[in-house]
LUMGULO-783653 format. One line per 4 residues: number of its first residue (from 0); their letters; for each residue x, y negated, z negated of N, C-alpha, C. Coordinates in nm, 4 decimals, always signed. Each point is the difference from the previous one (the first is absolute). Layout:
! residues N
NUM> A> X Y Z X Y Z X Y Z ~ ...;
! end
This chain:
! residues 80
0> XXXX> -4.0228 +6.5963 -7.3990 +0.0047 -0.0831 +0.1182 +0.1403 -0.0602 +0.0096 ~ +0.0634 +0.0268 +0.1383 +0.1479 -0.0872 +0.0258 -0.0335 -0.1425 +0.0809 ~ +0.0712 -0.1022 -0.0324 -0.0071 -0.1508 +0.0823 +0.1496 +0.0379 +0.0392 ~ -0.0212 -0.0687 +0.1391 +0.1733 +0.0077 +0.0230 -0.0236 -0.1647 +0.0671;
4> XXXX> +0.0753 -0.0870 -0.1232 +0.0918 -0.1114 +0.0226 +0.1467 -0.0524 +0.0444 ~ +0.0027 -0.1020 +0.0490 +0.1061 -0.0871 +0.0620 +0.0960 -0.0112 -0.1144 ~ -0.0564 -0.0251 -0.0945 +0.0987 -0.0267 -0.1006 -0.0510 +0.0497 -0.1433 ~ +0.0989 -0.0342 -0.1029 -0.0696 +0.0634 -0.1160 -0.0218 -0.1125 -0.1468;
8> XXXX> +0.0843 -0.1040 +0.0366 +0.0207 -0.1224 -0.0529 -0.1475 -0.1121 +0.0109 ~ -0.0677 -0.0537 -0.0789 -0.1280 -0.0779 -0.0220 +0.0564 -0.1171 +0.0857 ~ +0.1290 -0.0634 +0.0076 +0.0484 -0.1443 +0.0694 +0.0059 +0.0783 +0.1516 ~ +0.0759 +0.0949 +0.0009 +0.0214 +0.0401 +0.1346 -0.2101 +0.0629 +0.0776;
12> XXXX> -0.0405 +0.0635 -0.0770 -0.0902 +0.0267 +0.0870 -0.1407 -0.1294 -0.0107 ~ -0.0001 -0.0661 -0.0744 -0.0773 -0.1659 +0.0130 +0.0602 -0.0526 +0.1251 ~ +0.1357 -0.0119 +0.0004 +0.0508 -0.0595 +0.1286 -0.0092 +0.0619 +0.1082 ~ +0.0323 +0.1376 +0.0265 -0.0466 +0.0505 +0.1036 +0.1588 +0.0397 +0.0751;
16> XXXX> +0.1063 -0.0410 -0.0651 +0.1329 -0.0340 +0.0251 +0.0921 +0.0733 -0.1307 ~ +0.1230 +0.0100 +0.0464 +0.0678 +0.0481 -0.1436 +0.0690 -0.1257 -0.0028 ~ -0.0307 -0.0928 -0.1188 +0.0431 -0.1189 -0.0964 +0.1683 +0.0554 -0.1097 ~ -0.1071 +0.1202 -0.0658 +0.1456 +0.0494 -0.0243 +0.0101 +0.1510 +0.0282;
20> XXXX> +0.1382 +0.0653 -0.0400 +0.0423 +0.0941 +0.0310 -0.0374 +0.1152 -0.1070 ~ -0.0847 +0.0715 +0.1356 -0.0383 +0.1219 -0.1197 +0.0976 +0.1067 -0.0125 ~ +0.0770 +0.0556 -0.0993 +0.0757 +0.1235 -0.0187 -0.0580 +0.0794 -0.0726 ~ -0.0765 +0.1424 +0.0611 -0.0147 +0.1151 -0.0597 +0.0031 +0.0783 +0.0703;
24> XXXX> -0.0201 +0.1375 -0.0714 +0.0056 +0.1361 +0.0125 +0.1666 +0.0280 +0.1329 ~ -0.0224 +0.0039 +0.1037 +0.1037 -0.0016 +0.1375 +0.0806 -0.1329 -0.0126 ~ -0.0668 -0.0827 -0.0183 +0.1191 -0.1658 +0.0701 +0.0417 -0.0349 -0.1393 ~ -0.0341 +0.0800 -0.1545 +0.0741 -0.0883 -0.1048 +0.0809 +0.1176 +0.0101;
28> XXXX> +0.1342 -0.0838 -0.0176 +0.1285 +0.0801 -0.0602 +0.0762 -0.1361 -0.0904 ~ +0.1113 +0.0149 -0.0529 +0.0618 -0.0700 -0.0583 +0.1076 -0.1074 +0.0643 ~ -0.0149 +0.0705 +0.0988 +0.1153 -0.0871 +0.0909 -0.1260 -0.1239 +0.0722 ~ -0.1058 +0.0445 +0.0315 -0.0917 -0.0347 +0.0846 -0.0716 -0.1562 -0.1148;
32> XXXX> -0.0175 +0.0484 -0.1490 -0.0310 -0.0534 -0.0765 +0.0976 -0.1464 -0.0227 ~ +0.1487 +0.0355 +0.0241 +0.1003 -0.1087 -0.0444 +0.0223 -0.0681 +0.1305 ~ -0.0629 +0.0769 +0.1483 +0.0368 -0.1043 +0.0866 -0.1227 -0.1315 +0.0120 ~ -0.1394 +0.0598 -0.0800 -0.1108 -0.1190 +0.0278 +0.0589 -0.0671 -0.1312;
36> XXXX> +0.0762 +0.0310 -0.1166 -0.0106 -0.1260 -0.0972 +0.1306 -0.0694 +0.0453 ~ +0.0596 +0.0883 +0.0905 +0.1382 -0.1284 +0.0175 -0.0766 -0.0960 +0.0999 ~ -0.1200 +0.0566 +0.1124 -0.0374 -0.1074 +0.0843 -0.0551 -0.1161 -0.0447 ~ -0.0831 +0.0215 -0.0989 -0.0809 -0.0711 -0.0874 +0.0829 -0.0871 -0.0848;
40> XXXX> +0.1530 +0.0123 -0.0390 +0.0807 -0.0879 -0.0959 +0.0646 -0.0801 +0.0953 ~ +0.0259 +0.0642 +0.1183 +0.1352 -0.0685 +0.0868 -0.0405 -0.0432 +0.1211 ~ -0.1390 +0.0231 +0.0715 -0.0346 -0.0091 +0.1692 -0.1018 -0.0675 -0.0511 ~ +0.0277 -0.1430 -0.0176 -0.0683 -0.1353 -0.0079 -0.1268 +0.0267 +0.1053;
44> XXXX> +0.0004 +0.0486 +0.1530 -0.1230 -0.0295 +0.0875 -0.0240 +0.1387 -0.0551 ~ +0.0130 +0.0871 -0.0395 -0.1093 +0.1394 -0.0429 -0.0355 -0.0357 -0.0892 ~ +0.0237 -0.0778 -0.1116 -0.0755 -0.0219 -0.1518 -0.0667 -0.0863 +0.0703 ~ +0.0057 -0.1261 +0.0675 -0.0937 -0.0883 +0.0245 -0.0954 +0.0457 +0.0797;
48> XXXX> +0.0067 +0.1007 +0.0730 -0.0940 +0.0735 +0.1035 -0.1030 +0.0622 -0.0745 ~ +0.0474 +0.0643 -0.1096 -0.0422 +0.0968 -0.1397 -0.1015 -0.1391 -0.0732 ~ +0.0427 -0.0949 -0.0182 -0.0753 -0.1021 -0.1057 -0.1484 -0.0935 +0.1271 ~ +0.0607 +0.0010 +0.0722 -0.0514 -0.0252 +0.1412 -0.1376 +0.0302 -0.0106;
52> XXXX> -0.0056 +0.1905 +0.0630 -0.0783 +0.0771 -0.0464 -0.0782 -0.0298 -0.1584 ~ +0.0255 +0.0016 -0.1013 -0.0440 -0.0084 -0.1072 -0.1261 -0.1489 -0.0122 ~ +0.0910 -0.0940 +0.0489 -0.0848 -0.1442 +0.0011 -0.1159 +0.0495 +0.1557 ~ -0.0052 +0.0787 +0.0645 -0.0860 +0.0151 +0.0891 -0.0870 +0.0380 -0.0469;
56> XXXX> +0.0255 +0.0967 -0.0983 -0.1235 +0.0748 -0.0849 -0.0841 -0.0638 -0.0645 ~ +0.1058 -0.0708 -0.0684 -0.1357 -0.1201 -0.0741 -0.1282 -0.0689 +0.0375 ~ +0.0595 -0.0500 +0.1857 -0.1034 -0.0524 +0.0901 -0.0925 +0.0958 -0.0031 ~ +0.0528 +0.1536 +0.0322 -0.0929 +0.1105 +0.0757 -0.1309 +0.0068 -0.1275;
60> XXXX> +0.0612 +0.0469 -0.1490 -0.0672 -0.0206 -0.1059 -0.1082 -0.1275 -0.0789 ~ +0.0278 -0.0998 +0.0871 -0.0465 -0.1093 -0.1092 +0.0872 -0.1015 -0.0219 ~ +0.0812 +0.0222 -0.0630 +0.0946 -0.1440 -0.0440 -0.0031 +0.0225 -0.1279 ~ +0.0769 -0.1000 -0.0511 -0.0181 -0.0026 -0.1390 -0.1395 +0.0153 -0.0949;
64> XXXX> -0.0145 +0.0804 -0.0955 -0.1709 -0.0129 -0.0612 -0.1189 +0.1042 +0.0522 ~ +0.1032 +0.0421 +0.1093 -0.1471 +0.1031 +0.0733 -0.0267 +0.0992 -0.0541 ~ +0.0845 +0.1096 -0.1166 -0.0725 +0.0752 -0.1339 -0.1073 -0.0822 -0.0195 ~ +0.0748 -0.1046 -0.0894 -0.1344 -0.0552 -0.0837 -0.1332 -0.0375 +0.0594;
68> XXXX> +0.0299 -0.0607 +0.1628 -0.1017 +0.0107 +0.0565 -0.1009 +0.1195 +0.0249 ~ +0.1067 +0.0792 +0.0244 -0.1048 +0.1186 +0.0309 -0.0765 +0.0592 -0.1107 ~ +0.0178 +0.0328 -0.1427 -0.0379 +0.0119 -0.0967 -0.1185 -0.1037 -0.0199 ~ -0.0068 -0.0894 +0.0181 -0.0811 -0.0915 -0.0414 -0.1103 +0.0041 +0.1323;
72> XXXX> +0.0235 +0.0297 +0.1130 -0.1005 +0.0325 +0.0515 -0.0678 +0.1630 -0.0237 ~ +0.0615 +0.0907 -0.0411 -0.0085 +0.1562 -0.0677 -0.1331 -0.0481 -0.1129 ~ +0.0849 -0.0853 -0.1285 -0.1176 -0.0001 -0.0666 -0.0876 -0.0826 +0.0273 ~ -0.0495 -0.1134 +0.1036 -0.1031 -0.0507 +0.0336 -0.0773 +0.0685 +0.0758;
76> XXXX> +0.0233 +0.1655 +0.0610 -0.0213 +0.0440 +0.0967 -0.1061 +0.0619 -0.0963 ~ +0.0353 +0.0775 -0.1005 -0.0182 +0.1016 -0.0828 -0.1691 -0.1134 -0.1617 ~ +0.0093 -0.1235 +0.0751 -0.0623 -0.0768 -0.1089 +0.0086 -0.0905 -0.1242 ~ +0.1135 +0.0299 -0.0161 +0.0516 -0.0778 -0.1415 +0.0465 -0.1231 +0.0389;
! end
């Protein structure tokens, strides 16, 4: 069976958005690779756009604790 997704990244496809930059197979090259880590060291609003994204996730997920939450409702689910 094939799925054909938006993205291939767990942050990017939770969000629904690309948070960060995916490089493979066609769009990674080496040049392509050193222009997202220079954006990420030197373009203050793309890293903050990038961390932005990241703290959104947290909301989308839970917040802080929401593993443990969820686990703990897993094994109350299950009886123990």
């Amino acid at each position: 069976m094939i799925i054909k997704v938006p993205y291939i990244s767990l942050v990017n496809l939770i969000m629904n958005r690309e948070v960060v930059k995916e490089l493979f197979q066609s769009s990674f090259s080496l040049n392509a690779l050193k222009e997202e880590l220079s954006l990420l060291c030197y373009d203050e609003a793309y890293r903050q756009k990038m961390l932005k994204g990241y703290e959104d996730l947290g909301y989308v997920v839970g917040g802080p604790g929401s593993s443990e939450r969820t686990a703990q409702r897993m094994v109350e689910g299950v009886g123990y």
